[in-house]
mmCIF file of the C-alpha atoms, coordinates in Angstrom:
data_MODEL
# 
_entry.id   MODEL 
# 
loop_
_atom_site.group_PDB 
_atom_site.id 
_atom_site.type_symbol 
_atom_site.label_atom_id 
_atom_site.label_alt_id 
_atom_site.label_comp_id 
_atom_site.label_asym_id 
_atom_site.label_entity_id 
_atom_site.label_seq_id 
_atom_site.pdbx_PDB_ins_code 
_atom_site.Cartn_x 
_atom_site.Cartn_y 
_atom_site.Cartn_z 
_atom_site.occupancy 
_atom_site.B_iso_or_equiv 
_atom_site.pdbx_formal_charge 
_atom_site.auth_seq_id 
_atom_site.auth_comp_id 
_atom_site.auth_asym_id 
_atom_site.auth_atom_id 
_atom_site.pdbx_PDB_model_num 
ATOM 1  C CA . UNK A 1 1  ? -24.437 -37.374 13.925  1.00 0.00 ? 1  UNK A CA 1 
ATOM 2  C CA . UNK A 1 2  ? -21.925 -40.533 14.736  1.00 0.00 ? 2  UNK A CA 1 
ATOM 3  C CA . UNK A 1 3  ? -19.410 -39.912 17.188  1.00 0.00 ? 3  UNK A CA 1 
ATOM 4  C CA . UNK A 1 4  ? -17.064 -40.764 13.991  1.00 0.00 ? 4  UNK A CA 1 
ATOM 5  C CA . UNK A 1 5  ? -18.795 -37.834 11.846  1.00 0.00 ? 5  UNK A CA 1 
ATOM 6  C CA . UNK A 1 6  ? -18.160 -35.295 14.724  1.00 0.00 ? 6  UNK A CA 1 
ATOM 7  C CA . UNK A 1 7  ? -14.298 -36.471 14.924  1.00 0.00 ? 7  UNK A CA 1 
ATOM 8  C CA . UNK A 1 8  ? -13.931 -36.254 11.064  1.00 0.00 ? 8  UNK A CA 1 
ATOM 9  C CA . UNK A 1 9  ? -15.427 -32.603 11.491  1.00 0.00 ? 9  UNK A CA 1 
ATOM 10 C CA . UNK A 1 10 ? -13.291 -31.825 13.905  1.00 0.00 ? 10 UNK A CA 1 
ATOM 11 C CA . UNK A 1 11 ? -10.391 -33.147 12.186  1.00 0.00 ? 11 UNK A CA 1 
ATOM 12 C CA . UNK A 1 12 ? -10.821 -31.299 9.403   1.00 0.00 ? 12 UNK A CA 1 
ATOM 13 C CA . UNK A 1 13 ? -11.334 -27.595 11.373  1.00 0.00 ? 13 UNK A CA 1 
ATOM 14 C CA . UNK A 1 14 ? -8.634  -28.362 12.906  1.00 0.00 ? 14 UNK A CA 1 
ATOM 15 C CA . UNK A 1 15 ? -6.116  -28.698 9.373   1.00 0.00 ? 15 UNK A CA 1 
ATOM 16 C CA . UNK A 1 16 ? -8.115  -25.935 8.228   1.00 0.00 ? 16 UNK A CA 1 
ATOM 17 C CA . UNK A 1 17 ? -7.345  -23.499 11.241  1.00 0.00 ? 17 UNK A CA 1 
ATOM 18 C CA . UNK A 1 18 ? -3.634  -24.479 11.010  1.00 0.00 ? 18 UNK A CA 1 
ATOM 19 C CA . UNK A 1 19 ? -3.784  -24.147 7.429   1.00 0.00 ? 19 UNK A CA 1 
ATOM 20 C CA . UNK A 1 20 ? -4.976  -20.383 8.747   1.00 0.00 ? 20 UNK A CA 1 
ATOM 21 C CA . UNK A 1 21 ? -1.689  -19.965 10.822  1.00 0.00 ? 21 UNK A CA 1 
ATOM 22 C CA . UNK A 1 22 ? 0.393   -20.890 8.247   1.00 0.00 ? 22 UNK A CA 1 
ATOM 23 C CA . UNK A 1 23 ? -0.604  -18.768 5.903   1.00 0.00 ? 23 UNK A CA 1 
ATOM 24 C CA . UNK A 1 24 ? -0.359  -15.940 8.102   1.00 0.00 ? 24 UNK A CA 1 
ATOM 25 C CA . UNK A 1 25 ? 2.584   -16.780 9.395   1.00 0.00 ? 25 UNK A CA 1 
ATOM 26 C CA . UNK A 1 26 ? 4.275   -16.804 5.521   1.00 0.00 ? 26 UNK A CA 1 
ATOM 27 C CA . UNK A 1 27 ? 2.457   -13.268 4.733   1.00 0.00 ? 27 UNK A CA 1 
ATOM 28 C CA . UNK A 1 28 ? 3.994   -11.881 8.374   1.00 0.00 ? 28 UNK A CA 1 
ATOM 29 C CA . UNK A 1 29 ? 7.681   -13.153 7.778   1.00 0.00 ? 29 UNK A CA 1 
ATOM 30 C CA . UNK A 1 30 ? 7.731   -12.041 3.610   1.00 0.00 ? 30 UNK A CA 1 
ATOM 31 C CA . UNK A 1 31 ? 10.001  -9.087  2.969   1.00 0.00 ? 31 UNK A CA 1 
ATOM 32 C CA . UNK A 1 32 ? 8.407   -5.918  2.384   1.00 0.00 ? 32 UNK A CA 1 
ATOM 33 C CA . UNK A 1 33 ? 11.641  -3.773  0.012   1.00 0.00 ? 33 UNK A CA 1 
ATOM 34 C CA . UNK A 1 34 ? 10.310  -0.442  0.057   1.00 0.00 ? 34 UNK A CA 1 
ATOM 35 C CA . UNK A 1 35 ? 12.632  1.693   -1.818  1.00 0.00 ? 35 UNK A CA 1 
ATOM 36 C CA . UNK A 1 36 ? 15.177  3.528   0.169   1.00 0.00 ? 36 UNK A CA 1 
ATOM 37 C CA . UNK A 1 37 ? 15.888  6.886   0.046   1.00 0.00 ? 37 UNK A CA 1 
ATOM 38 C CA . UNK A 1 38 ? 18.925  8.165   -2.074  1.00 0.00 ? 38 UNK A CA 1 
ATOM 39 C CA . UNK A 1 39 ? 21.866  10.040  -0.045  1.00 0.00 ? 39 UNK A CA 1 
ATOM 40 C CA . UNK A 1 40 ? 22.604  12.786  -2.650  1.00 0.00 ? 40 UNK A CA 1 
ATOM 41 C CA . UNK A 1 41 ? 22.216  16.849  -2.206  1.00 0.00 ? 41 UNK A CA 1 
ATOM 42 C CA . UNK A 1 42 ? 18.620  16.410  -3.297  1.00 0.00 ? 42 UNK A CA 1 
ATOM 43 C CA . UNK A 1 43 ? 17.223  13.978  -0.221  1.00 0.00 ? 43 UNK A CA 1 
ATOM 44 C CA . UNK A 1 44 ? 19.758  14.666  2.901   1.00 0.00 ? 44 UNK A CA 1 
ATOM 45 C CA . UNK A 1 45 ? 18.214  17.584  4.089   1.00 0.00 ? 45 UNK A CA 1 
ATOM 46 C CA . UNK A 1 46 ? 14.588  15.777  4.573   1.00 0.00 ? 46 UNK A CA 1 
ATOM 47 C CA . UNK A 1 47 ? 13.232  17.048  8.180   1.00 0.00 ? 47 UNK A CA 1 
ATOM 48 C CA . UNK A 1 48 ? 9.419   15.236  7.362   1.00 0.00 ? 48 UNK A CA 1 
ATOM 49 C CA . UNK A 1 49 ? 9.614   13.872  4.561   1.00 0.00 ? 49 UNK A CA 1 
ATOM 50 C CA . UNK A 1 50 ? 5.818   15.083  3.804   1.00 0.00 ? 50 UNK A CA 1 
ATOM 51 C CA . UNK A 1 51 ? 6.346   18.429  2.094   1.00 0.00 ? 51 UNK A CA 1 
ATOM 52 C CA . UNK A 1 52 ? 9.567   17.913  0.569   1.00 0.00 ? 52 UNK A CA 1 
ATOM 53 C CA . UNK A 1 53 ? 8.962   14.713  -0.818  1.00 0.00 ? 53 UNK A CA 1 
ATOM 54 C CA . UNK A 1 54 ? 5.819   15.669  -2.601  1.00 0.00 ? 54 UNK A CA 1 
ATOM 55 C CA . UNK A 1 55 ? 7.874   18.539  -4.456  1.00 0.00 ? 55 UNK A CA 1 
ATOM 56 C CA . UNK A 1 56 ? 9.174   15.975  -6.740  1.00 0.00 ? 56 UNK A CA 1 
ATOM 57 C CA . UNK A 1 57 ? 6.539   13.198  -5.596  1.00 0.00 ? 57 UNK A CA 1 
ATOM 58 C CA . UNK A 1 58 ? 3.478   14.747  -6.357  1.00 0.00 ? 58 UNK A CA 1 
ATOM 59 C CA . UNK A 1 59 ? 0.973   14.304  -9.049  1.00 0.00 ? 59 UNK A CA 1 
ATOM 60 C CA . UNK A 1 60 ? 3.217   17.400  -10.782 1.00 0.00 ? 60 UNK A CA 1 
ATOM 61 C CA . UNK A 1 61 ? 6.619   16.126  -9.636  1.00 0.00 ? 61 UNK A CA 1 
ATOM 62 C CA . UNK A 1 62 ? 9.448   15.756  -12.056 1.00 0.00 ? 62 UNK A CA 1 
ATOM 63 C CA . UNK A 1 63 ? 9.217   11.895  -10.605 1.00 0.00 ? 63 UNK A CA 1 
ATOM 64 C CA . UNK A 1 64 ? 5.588   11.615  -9.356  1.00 0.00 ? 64 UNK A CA 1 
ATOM 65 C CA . UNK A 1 65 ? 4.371   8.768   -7.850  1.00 0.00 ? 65 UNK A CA 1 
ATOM 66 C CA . UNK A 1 66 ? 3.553   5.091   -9.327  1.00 0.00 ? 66 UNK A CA 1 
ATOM 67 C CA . UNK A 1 67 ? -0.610  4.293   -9.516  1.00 0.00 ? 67 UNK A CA 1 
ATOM 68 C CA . UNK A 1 68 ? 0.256   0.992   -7.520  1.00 0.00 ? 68 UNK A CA 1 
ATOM 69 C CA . UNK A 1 69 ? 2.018   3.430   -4.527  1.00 0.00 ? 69 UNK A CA 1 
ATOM 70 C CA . UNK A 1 70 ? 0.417   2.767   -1.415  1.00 0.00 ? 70 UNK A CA 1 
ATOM 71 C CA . UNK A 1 71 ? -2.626  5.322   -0.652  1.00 0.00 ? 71 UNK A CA 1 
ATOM 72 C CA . UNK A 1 72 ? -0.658  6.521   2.642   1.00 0.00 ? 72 UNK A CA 1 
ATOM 73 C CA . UNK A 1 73 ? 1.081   9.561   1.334   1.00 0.00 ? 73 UNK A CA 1 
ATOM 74 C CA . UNK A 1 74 ? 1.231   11.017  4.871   1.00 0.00 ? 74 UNK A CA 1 
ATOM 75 C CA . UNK A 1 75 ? 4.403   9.318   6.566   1.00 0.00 ? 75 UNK A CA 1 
ATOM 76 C CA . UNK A 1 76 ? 6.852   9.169   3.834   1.00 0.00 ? 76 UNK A CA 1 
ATOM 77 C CA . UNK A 1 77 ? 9.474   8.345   6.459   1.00 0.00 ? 77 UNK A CA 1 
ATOM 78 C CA . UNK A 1 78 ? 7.601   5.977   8.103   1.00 0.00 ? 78 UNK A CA 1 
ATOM 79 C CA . UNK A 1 79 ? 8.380   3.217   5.309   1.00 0.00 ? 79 UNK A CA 1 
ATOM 80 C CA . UNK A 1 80 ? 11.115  4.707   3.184   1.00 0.00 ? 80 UNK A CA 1 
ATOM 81 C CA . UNK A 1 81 ? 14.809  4.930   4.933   1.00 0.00 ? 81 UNK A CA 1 
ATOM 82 C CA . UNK A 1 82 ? 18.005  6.264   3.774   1.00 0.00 ? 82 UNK A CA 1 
ATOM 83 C CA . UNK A 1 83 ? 20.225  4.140   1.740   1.00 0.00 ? 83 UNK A CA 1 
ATOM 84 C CA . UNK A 1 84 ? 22.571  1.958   4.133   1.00 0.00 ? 84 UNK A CA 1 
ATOM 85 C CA . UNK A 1 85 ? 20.492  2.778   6.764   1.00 0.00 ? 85 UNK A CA 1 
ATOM 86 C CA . UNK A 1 86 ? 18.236  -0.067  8.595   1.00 0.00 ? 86 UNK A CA 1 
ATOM 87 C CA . UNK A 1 87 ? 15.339  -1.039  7.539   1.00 0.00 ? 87 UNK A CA 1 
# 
């Protein structure tokens, strides 16, 4: 291989790499909007989230859960906050 073939290679992993770190960088930075959590009589009292949010949550719920809801069902808390509150 020419010293010229080995620069074009080069080259080229290099813009590929960086096209790499781009793209994670755009899927790091994008704005997750989990749905927050409403302050009425019926969600201020959560302590876990776990239990009491599969009363209503669950497969039987009044308001079960979407098919395209994460699988994570665990840590309710961990994604959804209060209304108002930070994210």
């Amino acid at each position: 291989m020419t010293a010229r073939g080995k620069s074009i290679r080069t080259m080229l992993f290099a813009i590929a790499m960086l096209a790499v770190i781009v793209l994670l960088v755009v899927l790091s930075l994008k704005a997750r909007s989990e749905p927050a959590i409403p302050c009425d009589i019926d969600h201020l009292d959560l302590i876990d989230g776990v239990d009491e949010c599969m009363r209503c949550h669950g497969e039987t719920g009044i308001i079960p859960l979407s098919e395209q809801h994460p699988i994570n069902q665990k840590r309710c808390l961990g994604c959804h906050k209060y209304e108002g509150s930070e994210q």
